[in-house]
C-alpha positions in Angstrom: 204.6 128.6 -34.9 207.9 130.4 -34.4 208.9 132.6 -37.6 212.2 131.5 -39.3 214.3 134.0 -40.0 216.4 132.9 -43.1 217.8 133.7 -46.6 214.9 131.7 -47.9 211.6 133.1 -45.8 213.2 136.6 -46.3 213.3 136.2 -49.8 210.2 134.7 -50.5 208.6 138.1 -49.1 211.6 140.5 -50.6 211.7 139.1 -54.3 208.0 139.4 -55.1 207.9 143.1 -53.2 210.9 144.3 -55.5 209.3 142.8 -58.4 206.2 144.5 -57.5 207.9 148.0 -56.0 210.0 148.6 -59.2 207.0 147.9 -61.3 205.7 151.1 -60.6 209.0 153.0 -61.3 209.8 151.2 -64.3 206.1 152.3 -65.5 207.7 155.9 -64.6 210.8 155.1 -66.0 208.9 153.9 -69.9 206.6 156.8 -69.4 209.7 159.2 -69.3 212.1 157.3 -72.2 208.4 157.4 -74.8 206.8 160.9 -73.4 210.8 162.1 -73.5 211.1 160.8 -77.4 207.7 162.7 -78.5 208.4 164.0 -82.2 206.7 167.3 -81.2 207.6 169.3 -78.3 209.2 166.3 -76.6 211.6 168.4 -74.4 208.4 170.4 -73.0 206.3 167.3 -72.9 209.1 165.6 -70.6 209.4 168.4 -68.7 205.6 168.5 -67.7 205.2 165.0 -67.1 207.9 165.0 -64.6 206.1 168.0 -62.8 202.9 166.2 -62.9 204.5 162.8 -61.8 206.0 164.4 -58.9 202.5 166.0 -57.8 200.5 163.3 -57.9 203.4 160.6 -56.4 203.2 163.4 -53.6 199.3 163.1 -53.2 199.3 159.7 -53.7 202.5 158.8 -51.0 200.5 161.5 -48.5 197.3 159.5 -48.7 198.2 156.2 -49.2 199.7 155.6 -45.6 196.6 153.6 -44.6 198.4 150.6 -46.9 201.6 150.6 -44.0 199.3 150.9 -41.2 196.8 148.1 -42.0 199.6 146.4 -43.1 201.2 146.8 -39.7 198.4 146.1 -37.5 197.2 142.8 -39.5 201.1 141.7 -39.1 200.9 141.7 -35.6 197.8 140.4 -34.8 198.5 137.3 -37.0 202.2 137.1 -34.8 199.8 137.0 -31.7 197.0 134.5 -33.1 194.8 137.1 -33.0 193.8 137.6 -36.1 190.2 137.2 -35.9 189.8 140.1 -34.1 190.6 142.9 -37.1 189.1 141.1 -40.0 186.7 144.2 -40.5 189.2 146.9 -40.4 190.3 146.6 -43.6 187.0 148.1 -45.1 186.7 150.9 -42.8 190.1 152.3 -43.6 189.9 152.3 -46.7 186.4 153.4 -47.0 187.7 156.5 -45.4 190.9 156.5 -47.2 189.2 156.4 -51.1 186.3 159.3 -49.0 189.4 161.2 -48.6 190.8 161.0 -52.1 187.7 161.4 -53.5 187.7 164.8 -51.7 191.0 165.8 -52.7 190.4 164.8 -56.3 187.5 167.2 -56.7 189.4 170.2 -54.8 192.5 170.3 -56.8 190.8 169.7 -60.5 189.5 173.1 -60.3 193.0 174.8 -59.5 195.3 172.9 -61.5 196.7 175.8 -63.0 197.7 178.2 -59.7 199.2 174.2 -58.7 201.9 173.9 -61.5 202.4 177.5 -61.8 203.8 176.8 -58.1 206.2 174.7 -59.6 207.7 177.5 -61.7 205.4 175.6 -65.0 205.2 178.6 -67.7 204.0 178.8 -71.4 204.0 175.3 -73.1 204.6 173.1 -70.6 202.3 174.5 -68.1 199.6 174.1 -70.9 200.8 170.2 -70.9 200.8 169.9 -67.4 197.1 171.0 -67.1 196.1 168.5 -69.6 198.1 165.6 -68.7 197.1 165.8 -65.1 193.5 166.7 -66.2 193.2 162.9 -67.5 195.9 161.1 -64.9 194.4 162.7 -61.7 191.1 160.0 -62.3 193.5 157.2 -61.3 194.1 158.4 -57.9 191.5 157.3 -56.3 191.8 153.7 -58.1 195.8 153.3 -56.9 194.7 154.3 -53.4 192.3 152.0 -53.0 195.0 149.2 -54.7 197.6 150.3 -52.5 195.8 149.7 -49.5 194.9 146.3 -50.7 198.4 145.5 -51.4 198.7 146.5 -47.8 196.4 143.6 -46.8 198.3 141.0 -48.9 201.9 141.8 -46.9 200.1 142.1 -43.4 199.3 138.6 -44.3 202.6 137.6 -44.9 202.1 137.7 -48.8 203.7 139.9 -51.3 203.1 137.0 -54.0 199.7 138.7 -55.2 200.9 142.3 -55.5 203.7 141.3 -57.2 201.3 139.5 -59.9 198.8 142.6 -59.9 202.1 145.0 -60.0 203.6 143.1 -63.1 200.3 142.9 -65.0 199.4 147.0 -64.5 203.0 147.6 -65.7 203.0 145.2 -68.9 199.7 146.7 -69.9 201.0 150.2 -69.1 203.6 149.7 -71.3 201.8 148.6 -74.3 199.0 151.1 -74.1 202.0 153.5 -74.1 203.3 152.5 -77.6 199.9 152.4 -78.5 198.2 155.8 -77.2 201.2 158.1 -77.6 202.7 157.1 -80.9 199.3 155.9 -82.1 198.8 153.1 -84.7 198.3 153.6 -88.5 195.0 153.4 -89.5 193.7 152.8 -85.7 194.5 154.9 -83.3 195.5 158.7 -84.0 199.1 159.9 -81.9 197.7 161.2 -78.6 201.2 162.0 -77.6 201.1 163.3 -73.9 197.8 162.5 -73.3 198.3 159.2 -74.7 200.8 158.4 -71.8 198.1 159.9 -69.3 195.1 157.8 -70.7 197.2 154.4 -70.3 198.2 155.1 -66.9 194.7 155.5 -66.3 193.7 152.6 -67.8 196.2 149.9 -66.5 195.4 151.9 -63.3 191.8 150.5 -63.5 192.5 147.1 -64.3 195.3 146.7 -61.1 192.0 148.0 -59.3 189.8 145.5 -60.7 192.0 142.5 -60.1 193.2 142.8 -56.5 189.4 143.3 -55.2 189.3 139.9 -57.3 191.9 138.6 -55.7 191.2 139.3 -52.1 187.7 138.1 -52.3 188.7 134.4 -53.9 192.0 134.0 -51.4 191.3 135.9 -48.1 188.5 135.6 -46.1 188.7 139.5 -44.9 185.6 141.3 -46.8 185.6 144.7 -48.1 182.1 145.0 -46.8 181.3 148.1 -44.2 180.7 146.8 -40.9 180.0 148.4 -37.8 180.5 148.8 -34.8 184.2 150.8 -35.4 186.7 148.1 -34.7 188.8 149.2 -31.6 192.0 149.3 -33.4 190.9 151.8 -36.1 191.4 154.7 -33.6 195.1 153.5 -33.6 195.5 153.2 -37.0 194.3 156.1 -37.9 197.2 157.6 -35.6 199.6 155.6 -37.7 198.4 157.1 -40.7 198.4 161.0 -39.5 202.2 160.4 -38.5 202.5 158.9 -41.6 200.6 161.9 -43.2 202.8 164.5 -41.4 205.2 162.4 -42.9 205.0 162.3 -46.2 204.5 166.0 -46.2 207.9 166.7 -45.4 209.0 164.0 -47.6 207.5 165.5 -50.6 208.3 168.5 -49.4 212.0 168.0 -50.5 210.4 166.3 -53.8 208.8 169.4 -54.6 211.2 171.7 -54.1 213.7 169.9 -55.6 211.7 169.6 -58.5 210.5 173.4 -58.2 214.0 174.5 -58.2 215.2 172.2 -61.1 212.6 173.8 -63.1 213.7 177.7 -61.9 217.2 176.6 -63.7 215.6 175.9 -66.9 214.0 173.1 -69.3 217.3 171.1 -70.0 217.5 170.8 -65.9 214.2 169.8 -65.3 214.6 167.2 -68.2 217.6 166.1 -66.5 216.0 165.8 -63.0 212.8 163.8 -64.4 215.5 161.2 -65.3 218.0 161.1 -62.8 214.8 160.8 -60.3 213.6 158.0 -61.9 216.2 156.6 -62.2 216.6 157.2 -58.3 213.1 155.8 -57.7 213.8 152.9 -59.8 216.8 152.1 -57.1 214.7 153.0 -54.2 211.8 151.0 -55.0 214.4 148.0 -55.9 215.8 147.9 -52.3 212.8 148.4 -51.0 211.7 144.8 -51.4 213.9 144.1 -48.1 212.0 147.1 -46.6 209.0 144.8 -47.1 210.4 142.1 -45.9 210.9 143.7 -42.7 207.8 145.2 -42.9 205.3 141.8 -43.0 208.1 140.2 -40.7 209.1 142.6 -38.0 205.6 142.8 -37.4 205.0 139.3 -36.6 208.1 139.4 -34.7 207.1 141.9 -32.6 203.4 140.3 -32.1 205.0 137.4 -31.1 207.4 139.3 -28.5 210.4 137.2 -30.5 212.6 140.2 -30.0 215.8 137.8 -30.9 214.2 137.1 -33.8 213.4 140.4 -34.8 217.6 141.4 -34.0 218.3 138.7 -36.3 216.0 139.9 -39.4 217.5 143.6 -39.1 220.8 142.5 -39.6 220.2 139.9 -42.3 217.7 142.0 -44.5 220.3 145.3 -44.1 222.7 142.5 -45.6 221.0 141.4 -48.2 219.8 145.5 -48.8 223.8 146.3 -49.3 224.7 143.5 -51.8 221.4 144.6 -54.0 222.7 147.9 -53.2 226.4 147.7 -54.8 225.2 145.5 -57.8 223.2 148.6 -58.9 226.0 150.8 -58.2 228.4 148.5 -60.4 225.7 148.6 -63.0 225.2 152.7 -62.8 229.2 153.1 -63.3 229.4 150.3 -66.2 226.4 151.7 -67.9 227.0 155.5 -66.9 227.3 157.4 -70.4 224.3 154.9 -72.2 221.9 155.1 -69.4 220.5 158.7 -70.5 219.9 158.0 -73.8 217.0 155.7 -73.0 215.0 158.4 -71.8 216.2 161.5 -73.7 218.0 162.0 -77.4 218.4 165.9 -76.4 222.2 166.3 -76.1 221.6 169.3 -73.5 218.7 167.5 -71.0 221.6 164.3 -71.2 224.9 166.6 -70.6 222.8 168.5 -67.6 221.9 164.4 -66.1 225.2 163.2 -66.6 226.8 166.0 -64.7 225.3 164.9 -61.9 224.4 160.9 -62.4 227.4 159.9 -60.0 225.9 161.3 -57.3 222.8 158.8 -57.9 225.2 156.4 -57.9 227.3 156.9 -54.7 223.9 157.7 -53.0 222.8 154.3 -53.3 224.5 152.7 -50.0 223.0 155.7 -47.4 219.8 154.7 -49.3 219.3 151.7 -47.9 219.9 151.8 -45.0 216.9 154.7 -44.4 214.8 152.9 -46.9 215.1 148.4 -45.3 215.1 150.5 -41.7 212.0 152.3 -42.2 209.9 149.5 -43.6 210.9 147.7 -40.7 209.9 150.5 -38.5 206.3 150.9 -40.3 206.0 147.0 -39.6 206.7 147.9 -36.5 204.1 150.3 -35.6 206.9 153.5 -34.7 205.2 155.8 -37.2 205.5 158.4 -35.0 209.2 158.3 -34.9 209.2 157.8 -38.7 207.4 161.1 -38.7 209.6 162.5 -36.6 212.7 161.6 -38.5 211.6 162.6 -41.8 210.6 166.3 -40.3 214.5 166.4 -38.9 215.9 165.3 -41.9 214.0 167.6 -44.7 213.6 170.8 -42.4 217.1 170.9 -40.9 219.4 168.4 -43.6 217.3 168.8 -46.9 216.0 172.4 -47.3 219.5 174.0 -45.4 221.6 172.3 -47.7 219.6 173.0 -50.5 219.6 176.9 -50.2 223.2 176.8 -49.5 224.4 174.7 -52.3 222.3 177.7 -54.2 223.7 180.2 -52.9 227.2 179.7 -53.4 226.7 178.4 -56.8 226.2 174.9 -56.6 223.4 174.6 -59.1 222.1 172.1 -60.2 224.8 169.9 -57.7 223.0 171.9 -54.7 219.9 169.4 -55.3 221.6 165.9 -55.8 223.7 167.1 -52.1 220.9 167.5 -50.5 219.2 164.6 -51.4 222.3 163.0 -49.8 222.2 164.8 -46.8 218.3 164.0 -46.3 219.1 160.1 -46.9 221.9 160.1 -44.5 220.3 161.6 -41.7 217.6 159.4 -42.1 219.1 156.2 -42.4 221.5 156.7 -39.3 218.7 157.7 -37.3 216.6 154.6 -37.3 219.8 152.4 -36.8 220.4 154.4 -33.8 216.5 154.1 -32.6 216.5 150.5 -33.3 219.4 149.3 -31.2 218.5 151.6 -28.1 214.9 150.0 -28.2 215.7 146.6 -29.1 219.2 145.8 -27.6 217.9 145.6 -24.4 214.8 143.9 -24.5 217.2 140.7 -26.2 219.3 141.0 -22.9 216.1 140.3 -21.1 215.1 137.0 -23.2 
């Protein structure tokens, strides 16, 4: 049965993968506005859990590539009614993906502090760092594994189920927030900081609980290990090392964004933990077209419809834009309110605001790299995705960062470069795309 490509089939894949992708972000997002409006210490206690967040979104984006490439593979096979034939991948990958995490996990609890000194963490909020990552780090393994389920859901052509699981983790995030780090008379003390790291943990759990739920009642693809290796495990395990090499560089410019936000002092590093949430928040919101052309392009491309496949790239890029300039309009109409969700310190919300517009005029660039590269991961091209990002952070990000320092750009020098690194990588998958895919359409 021949995919249709439409405003309706896009969008009943899109909205339920934005409603899920900005789930996570807005649980950032609340995380930063309560942790940020701590009676005690709340500058230092905003400071460390954007450190922290950025460390472990690193570890978790680096290992939790398997979710693109089973997503991938599953697409395609169900575009060439083949599906059959890698119902028992699913539990090998992730078998070794949560192995791998589980290693990682260990490794990295006994060094926490040499970690965060790294990211130029002293005194106070190094201490808070040590402790909030202490309890959060336990949850990695748990979103790993949910991630790559999710994974399973969109290579099936269904981002209705994350969404649900998203939106659930998110609501009980929130509460347990309220709950943990303000505490509640006569219950439960004021945790604080560690209050916001014990209801991530938490809600992480239950998200676990409830998509291994959900895959066993509405798939019939078991999590059970069974051998012999299925032949395309070699090939996704490929995907995910590109996708590895990947992510590396892209947290690269994460990290050293943040690192270097800290080196200017607290208020910056306040300022950064909001404007890259907020940025995130964006991101993940566009993304849902990504997804889009993730479970579709895939099934495209199974089915050789390379017509088809034209068609989706230019209507989910258009449908990217619009979501696009809506959030810009809302960025400009909301500018000088915005900050004061996540922050009542006049100096952390005079350091954002300084450079908030360049979030803002950031936004287009971003989406074309961001509904371009879901595409390509649907796609299979992980290794030009890798490619890209290495170009992009190594000879656009880092250059332009240093620079911008150099001749006194300050905090600017960071928000420019993230520019840069989103323009570079936006332009080169459109130009990848049409040289592959032009002339194969010629040839239908």
């Amino acid at each position: 049965m021949a995919t249709k490509i439409n405003f309706k089939t896009i969008n009943q894949l899109a909205i339920p993968a934005t409603i899920s992708g900005i789930a996570e972000p807005i649980l950032s997002i609340t995380d930063t506005a309560i942790v940020g409006n701590i009676p005690i210490d709340g500058l230092e206690s905003l400071a460390a859990a954007g450190i922290v967040g950025s460390f472990l979104s690193m570890l978790i984006w680096v290992l939790g590539q398997t979710r693109s490439s089973i997503s991938a593979i599953i697409s395609q096979y169900l575009g060439a009614g083949k599906l059959e034939e890698v119902k028992n991948l699913p539990a090998q990958a992730i078998f070794f993906n949560i192995l791998l995490s589980i290693v990682v996990l260990v490794s990295t609890i006994f060094i926490i502090e040499e970690i965060f000194s790294l990211f130029e963490a002293k005194g106070k909020i190094l201490q808070y760092c040590i402790s909030y990552y202490s309890i959060r780090v336990w949850g990695f393994p748990l979103t790993l594994f949910t991630f790559a389920i999710f994974g399973i859901f969109r290579g099936l052509q269904n981002t209705f189920y994350p969404m649900v699981i998203a939106i659930l983790g998110a609501a009980l995030n929130i509460i347990l927030d309220f709950a943990l780090v303000y505490g509640i008379e006569g219950v439960i003390p004021a945790m604080y900081l560690d209050g916001a790291a014990w209801a991530s943990l938490i809600s992480q759990a239950v998200m676990a609980i409830l998509v291994f739920i959900l895959l066993l009642k509405k798939t019939d693809i078991s999590l059970k290990l069974v051998f012999p290796l299925n032949k395309e495990l070699k090939r996704l395990v490929f995907m995910s090392l590109n996708l590895f090499v990947r992510a590396l560089a892209l947290n690269a410019a994460l990290i050293l964004a943040v690192r270097e936000a800290t080196a200017l002092g607290d208020r910056f590093i306040g300022a950064h933990t909001i404007a890259i949430n907020l940025w995130l928040f964006a991101a993940f919101f566009i993304d849902g077209y990504g997804a889009a052309g993730n479970s579709m392009g895939g099934k495209l491309l199974g089915a050789k419809d390379y017509t088809g496949l034209w068609k989706l790239a230019q209507k989910i890029i258009a449908y990217g834009m619009v979501v696009s300039f809506i959030l810009m309009l809302l960025g400009f109409v909301f500018y000088n309110s915005v900050g004061t969700i996540f922050s009542n310190d006049a100096i952390v919300l005079s350091a954002f605001y300084s450079i908030f517009f360049i979030v803002i005029l950031g936004l287009p660039m971003n989406t074309l790299a961001f509904v371009f590269d879901g595409l390509f991961k649907g796609l299979g091209e992980m290794k030009y995705l890798r490619n890209v990002l290495l170009s992009a952070t190594f000879l656009g990000f880092i250059p332009t960062l240093y620079i911008g320092k150099a001749i006194g750009w300050g905090f600017y020098a960071i928000w420019i470069a993230f520019v840069v690194w989103m323009l570079i990588r936006g332009l080169a998958l459109v130009w990848k795309f049409r040289r592959k895919f032009k002339p194969l359409i010629q040839k239908t």
